[in-house]
Structures are given as structure tokens and as C-alpha cells.
C-alpha positions as CSV (number, residue, x, y, z in Angstrom):
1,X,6.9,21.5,-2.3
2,X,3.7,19.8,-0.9
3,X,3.2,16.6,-1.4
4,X,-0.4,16.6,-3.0
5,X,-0.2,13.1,-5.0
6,X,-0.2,9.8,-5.0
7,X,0.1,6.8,-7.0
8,X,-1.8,3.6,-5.6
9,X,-0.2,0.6,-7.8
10,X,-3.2,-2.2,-8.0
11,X,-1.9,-4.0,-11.1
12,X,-0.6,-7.5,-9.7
13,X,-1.4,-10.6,-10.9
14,X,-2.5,-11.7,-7.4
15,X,-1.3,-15.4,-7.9
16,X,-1.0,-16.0,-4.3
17,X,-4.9,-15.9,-4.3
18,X,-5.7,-17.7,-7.3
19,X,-8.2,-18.8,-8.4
20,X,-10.2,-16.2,-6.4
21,X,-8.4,-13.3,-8.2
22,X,-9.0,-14.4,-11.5
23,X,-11.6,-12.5,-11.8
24,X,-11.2,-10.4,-8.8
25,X,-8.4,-8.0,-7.8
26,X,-6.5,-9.2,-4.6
27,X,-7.4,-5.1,-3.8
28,X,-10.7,-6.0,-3.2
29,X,-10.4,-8.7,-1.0
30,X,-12.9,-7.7,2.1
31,X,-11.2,-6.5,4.8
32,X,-14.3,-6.8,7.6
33,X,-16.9,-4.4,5.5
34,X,-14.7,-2.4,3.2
35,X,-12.4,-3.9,0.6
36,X,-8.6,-3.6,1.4
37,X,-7.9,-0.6,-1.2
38,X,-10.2,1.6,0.4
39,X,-8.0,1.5,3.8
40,X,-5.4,2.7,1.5
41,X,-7.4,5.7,-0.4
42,X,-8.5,6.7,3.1
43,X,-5.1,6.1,4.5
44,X,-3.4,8.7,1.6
45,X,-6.8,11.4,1.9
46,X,-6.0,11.4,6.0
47,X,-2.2,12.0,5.0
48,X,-3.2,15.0,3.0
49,X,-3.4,13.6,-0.3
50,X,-5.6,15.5,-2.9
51,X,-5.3,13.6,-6.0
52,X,-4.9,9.6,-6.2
53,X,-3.7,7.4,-9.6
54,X,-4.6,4.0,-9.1
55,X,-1.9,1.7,-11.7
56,X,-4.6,-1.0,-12.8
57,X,-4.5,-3.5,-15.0
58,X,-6.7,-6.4,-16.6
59,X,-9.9,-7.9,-15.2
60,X,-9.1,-4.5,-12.4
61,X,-12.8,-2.4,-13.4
62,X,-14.0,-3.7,-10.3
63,X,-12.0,-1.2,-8.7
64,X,-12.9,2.0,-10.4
65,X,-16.9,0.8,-10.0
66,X,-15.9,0.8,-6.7
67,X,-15.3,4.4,-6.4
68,X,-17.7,5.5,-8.9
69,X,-21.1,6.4,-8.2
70,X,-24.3,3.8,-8.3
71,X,-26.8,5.6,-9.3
72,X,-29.4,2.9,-9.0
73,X,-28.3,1.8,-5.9
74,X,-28.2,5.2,-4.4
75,X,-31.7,5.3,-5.2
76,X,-32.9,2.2,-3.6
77,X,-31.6,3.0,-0.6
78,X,-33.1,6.2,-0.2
79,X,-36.4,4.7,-1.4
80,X,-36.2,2.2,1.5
81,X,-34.9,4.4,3.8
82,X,-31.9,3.0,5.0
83,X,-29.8,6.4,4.9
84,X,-27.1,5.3,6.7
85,X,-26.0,2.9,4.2
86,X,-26.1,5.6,1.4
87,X,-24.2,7.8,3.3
88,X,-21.5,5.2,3.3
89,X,-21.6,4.5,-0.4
90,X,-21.6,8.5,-1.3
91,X,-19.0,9.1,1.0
92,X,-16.9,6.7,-0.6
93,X,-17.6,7.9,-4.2
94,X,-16.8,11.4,-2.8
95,X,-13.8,10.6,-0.8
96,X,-10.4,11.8,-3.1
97,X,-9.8,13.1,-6.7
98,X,-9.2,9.5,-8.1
99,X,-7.9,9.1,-11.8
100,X,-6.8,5.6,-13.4
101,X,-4.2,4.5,-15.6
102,X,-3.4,0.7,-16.8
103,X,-0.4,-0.9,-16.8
104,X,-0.3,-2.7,-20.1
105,X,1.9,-5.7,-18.7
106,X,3.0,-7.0,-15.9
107,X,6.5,-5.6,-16.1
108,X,7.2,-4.9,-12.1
109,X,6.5,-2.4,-9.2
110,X,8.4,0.0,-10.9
111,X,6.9,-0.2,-14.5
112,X,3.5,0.5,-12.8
113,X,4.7,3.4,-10.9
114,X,6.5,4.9,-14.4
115,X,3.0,4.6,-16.1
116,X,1.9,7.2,-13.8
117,X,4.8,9.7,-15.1
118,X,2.6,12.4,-16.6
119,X,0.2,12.4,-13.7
120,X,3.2,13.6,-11.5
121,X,4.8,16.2,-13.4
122,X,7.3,17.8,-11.2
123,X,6.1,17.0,-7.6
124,X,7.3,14.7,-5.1
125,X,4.6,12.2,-4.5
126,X,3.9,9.1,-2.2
127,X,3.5,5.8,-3.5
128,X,1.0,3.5,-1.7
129,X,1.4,-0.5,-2.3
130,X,-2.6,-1.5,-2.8
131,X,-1.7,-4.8,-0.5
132,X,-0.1,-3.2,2.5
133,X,-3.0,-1.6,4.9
134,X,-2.1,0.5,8.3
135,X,-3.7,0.2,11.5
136,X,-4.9,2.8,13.6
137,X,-1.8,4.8,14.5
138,X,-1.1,8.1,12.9
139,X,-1.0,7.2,8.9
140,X,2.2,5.8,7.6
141,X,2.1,8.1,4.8
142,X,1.6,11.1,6.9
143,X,4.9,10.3,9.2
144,X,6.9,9.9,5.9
145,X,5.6,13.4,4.4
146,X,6.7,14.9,7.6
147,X,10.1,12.9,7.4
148,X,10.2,14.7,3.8
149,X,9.5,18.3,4.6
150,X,12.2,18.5,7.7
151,X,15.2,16.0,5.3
152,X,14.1,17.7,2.0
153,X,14.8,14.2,0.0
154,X,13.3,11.1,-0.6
155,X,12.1,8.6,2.6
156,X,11.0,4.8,2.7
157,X,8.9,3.2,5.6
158,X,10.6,0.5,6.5
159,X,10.0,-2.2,10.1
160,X,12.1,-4.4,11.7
161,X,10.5,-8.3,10.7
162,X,12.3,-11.8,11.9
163,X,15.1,-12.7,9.9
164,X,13.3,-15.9,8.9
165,X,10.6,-13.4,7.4
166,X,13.8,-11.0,5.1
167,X,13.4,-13.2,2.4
168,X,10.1,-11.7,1.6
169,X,10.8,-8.2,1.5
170,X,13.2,-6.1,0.0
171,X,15.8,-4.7,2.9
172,X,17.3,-1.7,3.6
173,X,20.8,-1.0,5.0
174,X,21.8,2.2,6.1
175,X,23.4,4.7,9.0
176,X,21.5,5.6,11.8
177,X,20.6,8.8,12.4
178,X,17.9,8.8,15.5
179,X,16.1,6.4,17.0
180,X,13.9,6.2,14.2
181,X,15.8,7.9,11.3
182,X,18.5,5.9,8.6
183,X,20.6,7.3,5.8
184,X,20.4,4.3,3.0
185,X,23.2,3.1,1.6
186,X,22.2,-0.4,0.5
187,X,18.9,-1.7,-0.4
188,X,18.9,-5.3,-1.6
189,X,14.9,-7.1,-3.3
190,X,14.3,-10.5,-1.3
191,X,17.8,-11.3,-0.5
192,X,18.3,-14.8,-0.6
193,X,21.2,-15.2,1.4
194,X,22.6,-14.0,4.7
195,X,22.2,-9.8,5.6
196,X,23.2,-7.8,8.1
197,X,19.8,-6.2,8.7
198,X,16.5,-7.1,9.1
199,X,14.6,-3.5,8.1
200,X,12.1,-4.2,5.5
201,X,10.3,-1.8,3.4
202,X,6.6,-1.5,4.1
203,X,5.3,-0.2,0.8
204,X,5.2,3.1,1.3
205,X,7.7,5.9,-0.3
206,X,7.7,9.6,-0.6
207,X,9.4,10.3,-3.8
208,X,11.0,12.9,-6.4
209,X,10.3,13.4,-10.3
210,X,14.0,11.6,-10.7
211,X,12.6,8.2,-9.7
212,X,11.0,8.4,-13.2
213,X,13.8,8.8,-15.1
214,X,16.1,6.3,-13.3
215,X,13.2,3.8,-13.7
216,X,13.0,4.0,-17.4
217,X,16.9,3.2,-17.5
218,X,16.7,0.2,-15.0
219,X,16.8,-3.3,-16.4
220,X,14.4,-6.0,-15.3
221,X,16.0,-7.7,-12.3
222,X,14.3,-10.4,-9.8
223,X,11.6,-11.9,-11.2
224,X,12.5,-10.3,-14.9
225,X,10.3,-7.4,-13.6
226,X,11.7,-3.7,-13.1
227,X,12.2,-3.4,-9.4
228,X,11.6,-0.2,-7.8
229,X,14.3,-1.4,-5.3
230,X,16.9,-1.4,-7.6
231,X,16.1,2.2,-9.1
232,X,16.1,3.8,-5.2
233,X,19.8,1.7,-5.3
234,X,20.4,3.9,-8.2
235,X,19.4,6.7,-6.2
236,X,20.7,6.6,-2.9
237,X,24.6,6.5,-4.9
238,X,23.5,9.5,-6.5
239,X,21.7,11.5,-3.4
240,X,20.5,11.6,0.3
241,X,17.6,8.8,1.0
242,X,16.2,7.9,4.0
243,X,14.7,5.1,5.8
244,X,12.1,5.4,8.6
245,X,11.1,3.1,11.0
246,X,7.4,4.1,11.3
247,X,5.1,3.8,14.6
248,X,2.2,1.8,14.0
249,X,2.1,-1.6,11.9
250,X,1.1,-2.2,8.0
251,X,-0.5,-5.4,7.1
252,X,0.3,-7.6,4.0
253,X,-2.9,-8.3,2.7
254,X,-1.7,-9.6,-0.1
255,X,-0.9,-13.3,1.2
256,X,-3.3,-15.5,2.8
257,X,-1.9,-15.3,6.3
258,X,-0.9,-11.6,6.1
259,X,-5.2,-11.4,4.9
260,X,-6.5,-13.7,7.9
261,X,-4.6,-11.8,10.4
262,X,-5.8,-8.5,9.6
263,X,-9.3,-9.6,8.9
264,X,-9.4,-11.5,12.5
265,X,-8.0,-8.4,14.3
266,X,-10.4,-5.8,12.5
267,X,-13.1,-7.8,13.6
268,X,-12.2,-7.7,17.2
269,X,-11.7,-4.1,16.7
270,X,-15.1,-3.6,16.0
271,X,-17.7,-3.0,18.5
272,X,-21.1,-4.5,17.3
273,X,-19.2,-8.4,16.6
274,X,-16.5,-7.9,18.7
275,X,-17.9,-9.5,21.7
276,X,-19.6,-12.3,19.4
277,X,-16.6,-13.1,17.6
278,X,-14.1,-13.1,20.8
279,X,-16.9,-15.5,22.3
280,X,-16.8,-17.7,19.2
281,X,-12.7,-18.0,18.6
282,X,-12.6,-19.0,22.4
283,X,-15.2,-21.6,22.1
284,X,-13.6,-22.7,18.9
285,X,-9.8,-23.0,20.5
286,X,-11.9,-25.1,23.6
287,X,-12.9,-27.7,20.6
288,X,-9.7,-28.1,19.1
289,X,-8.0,-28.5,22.3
């Protein structure tokens, strides 16, 4: 089947950005002139996606008003002319199909993908963490749908990070089946001691309805939280899944040198500060030296 869905989980705490997200969602942290969820929307709409659930949670609205339409601002800026700005504003209100659902507590990664169950139904779907944002390379999501459609089962992106980094992430252990290809046997949630591979899963998945069901029988593990990790465990004994080591680099957003890094490399992406910014880094470096 097509994979037409997707489920965006935004319902973190954000505690590695406190006090900031307090009252602001870590997804809306400003990534140059958009906030770091909209990478992702556009990220799933450029893989194909049609239809988007965003997993929110408390003191999250800012997100939907995000995506909604602003009437009185739309209005303004056609008043004054500056069309160019309400383009960008309409075309993000008119970019996907979004709906919202809330995650009641903060029960895990895969609590807040089970709360989209009935959104699903009986399609695979991809799941898109709302702290992980891809660069310009062909969209992560679209290289894992076309991983699905040729394997005909489930497929994880995962890169190769320093061991000193595996801590962080949870790891995947597998056969290798191309260059980029693996066959998972073992997948293990911030392993805290020694592993035998250093292939970290990127936050984005292309999964089947039977995630759901595992899910709801998976007992809170690291953290006390219900670990998507442990219910694709569950589901690599039970069927074929697949890791894939995808071209092109996802950014953590969602720590503070993950967010400077990407915020510092967008901006000498783009071409109106580009030249500015390079000019003021160097003379910056000069002064420190």
C-alpha cells in the first residue's frame, strides 16, 4: 500500500531547553526564519505524505496556530502591500492535511505514537521525530518509503555517530545486506555499556498497523516511559525489519548544540546573510584568538 500518513510526535517535555520551553514547544524553536517543525511538515509533504497527525501535548497550541490561518494578519499584509510575506504565511497554512491529537501524559515515544492509532487504521505510515530536521539531500522519509515498497516490511533510518555519541541514541544491530541495507536483529535504547555497533536511529520509521498492537502490550522501560525501541525489538523476533543508512544528515534540534549547529549552518546556507554572517564568525574567531 502507499504510504499516505504520518504521525509527527511533538509532545516532549523539552527539559533540555528549559526554561525557554516552558511556555514554548522545543518544536518551535527558530531554525533561521521558520520554526524547526515546519522543516519536518515540509520534509513528510516532499516525501509524498497527504495527511499529517501531530502527537501534542500541554502548553503545545502554539503549534496548531502555527498552521492555522491568521486572518488578521493576512489582512495587514495585503493592506500594506508586502505580498510576499503573505504568500509565505498562506502557503504554510495550506501546506498538508494536518489534524492534532494530545498525548494526555508523558508516557514515552511510543505512547505518543499509539495515541495516533485510529488516525492510521490499516496503513503503513512514517513516523517523523518533531526534533530531528534533514538537510537538503533527497528527504529521509522519501528514501525510507522507497526502502518499503521494494522490502515490503518495516525500515528505520539509522547513521553511523562516534561511539562516544551511542549513548544518546537508541542502536541498531543487524546483517548487512548492501552497502546501505541491514536486516535488524538487535536494537538496544541508549545503551549504557559497551556495543558492537555504532548505527543510531535518526527518528524516522516507516511502519505497519502491528506496531500498535505490540505497543499497547510493552511495559515502560528506560526512563519508565514506553520505548518505541523496545516494541520494534518485539518486532524484528517476530518479522523482517530493516535498517537503512540514509544519504544526507538529520539534525538534533532538540539539544542545545545539536540547535546551534543547525541554526549556524542554515544561515550560511542562505544567500541574503550568508556573506554577512561568514564575515562576522571570521572576525569573531580573529577576537578570541
Amino acid at each position: 500500500m502507499k504510504v499516505r500518513k504520518a504521525i509527527i510526535p511533538a509532545a516532549g517535555l523539552g527539559t533540555r531547553f528549559l526554561p525557554f520551553s516552558k511556555a514554548v514547544p522545543k518544536e518551535m524553536l527558530p531554525v533561521l526564519d521558520k520554526p524547526a517543525i515546519q522543516y519536518i511538515v515540509e520534509e513528510a509533504v516532499a516525501s509524498g505524505i497527504e495527511d499529517i497527525i501531530i502527537v501534542t501535548g500541554k502548553n503545545k497550541r502554539s503549534i496548531e496556530d502555527h498552521f492555522d490561518k491568521n486572518a488578521e494578519l493576512e489582512l495587514y499584509l495585503q493592506s500594506t502591500g508586502k505580498l510576499d510575506k503573505l504568500k509565505l504565511i498562506k502557503d504554510v497554512t495550506n501546506i498538508a492535511n494536518i489534524y492534532y491529537v494530545r498525548q494526555k501524559e508523558a508516557l514515552g515515544l511510543g505512547d505518543a505514537i499509539l495515541t495516533a492509532r485510529s488516525f492510521i487504521g490499516n496503513e503503513p505510515f512514517a513516523v517523523l521525530l518533531g526534533d530531528m530536521i534533514m538537510d537538503d539531500s533527497q528527504p529521509s522519509t522519501k528514501q525510507l518509503i522507497n526502502v518499503y515498497q521494494k522490502q515490503k516490511a518495516p525500515v528505520i533510518a539509522v547513521e553511523q555517530v562516534d561511539r562516544s555519541e551511542i549513548g544518546n541514541y537508541g542502536i541498531v544491530l543487524g546483517q548487512q545486506m548492501d552497502d546501505r541495507l541491514y536486516r535488524v536483529h538487535t536494537l538496544v535504547e541508549k545503551p549504557q555499556t559497551e556495543i558492537s555497533s555504532n548505527m543510531a536511529i535518526m527518528g524516522r520509521y516507516i511502519l505497519e498497523p502491528r506496531i500498535f498492537e505490540i505497543l499497547s502490550n510493552t511495559k515502560p522501560g528506560l526512563g519508565k516511559e514506553i520505548q518505541l525501541t523496545d516494541a520494534l525489538q518485539t518486532l524484528a523476533r517476530e518479522q523482517s525489519l530493516y535498517a537503512y543508512l540514509h544519504e544526507g544528515k538529520l539534525y538534533d534540534v532538540g539539544n542545545k548544540l545539536g540547535y546551534l549547529k543547525v541554526s549556524i549552518e542554515w544561515c550560511l546556507k542562505d544567500k541574503e546573510i550568508r556573506g554577512p554572517f561568514y564575515t562576522y564568525l571570521k572576525e569573531l574567531l580573529a577576537e578570541k584568538e
